[in-house]
Structures are given as C-alpha cells and as structure tokens.
C-alpha positions in Angstrom: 0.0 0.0 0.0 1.3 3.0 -1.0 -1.0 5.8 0.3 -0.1 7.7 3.4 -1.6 10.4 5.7 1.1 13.0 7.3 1.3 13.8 10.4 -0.4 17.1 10.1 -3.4 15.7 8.1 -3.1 12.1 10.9 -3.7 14.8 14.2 -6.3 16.8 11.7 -8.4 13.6 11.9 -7.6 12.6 15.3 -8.6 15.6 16.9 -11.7 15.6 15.0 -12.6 11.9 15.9 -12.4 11.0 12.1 -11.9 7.5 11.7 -12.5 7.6 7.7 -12.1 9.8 4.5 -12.7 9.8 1.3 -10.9 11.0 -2.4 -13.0 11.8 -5.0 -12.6 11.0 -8.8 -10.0 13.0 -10.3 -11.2 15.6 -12.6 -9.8 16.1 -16.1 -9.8 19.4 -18.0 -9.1 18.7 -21.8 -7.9 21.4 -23.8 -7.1 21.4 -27.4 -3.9 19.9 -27.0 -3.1 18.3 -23.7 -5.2 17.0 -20.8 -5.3 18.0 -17.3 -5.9 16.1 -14.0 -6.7 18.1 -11.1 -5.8 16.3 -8.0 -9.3 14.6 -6.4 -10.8 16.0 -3.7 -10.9 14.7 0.0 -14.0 14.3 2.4 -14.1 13.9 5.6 -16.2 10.6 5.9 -17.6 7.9 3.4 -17.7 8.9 -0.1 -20.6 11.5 -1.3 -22.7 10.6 -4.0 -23.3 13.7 -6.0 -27.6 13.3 -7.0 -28.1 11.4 -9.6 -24.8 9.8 -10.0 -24.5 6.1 -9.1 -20.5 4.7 -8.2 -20.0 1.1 -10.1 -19.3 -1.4 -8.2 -15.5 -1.8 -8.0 -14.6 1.8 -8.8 -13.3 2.7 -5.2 -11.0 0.4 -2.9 -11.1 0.4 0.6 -7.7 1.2 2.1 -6.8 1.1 6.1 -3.9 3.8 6.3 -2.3 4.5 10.0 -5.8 3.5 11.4 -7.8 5.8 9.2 -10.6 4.6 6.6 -9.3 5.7 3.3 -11.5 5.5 0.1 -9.9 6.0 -3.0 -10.6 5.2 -6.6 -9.4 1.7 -7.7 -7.2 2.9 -10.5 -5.7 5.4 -7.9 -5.2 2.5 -5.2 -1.1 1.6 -5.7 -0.1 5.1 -6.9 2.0 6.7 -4.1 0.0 9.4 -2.8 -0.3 11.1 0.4 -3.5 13.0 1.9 -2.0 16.1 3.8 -3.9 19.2 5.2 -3.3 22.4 4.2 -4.1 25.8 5.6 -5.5 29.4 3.9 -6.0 31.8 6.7 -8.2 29.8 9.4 -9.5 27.3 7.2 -8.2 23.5 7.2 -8.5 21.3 4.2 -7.4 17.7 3.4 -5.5 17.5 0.3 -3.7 15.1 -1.7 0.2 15.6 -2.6 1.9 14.2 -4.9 -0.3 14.4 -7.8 1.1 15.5 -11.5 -1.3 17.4 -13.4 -0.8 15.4 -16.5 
C-alpha cells in the first residue's frame, strides 16, 4: 500500500474523531492539445454521491492507512500518494500531494 496520511493531516483527523475519508474522482480538463488532472478531492467521511450519480461497483478500494478509513478510486489505489492538510487563513482542508497534473 502505497498511500499515506502525514502527520499534520493524521492529528487533523484525530482531533476531529475522524476514523474515515474519502478522495474523489480526479477531474480532467481537456484542452485542445493536452489534458489536465486536477488532484481529487478529500472528504471527511464515506464517499458523497453527488444526486443522480451512481459509483460502479469496483470503482473505489477500501484502504486502512495508519488507522484511518481511506476511500480512493481503484485505479488510484497503488499510486503513491499522500492525503495532507493544508491551511488558507483559518480554514483547514485535506488534500492530496503528490499528484502531477498530466
């Protein structure tokens, strides 16, 4: 398993009782010559279904990383990723590093 949580995102999640989280589907921005990966939200829980969107079956993998709950899409399961938390002013987010855009 190659997914990891840092220590900032681990205490994050600790403090808050979180015992799972969730990465979204990449999204992809195509432009006329190249295309472009975001990196995939995180949630704070099990994954969100956005309304009217069902998930196949198989398309996330459950992952148990340094005690945490960690759902991630199967074709993102062995890359080496981590989920961090970052910081803008007071806010706190969960993030994932490591991701090239392309």
């Amino acid at each position: 398993m190659m997914w990891t949580i840092s220590p900032e995102a681990l205490a994050f999640l600790e403090r808050r009782e979180v015992k799972t989280i969730s990465v979204d589907m990449p999204i992809i921005v195509n432009g006329c010559c190249l295309q472009i990966s975001e990196p995939p939200p995180v949630y704070v829980g099990e994954l969100k279904v956005r309304k009217g969107l069902k998930i196949p079956e198989g398309s996330y993998t459950a992952l148990e990383v340094q005690g945490i709950k960690l759902n991630v899409p199967s074709h993102l399961s062995n890359m080496n990723l981590m989920v961090d938390l970052t910081r803008f002013f007071h806010r706190e987010k969960l993030v994932v590093e490591g991701w090239n855009l392309c």
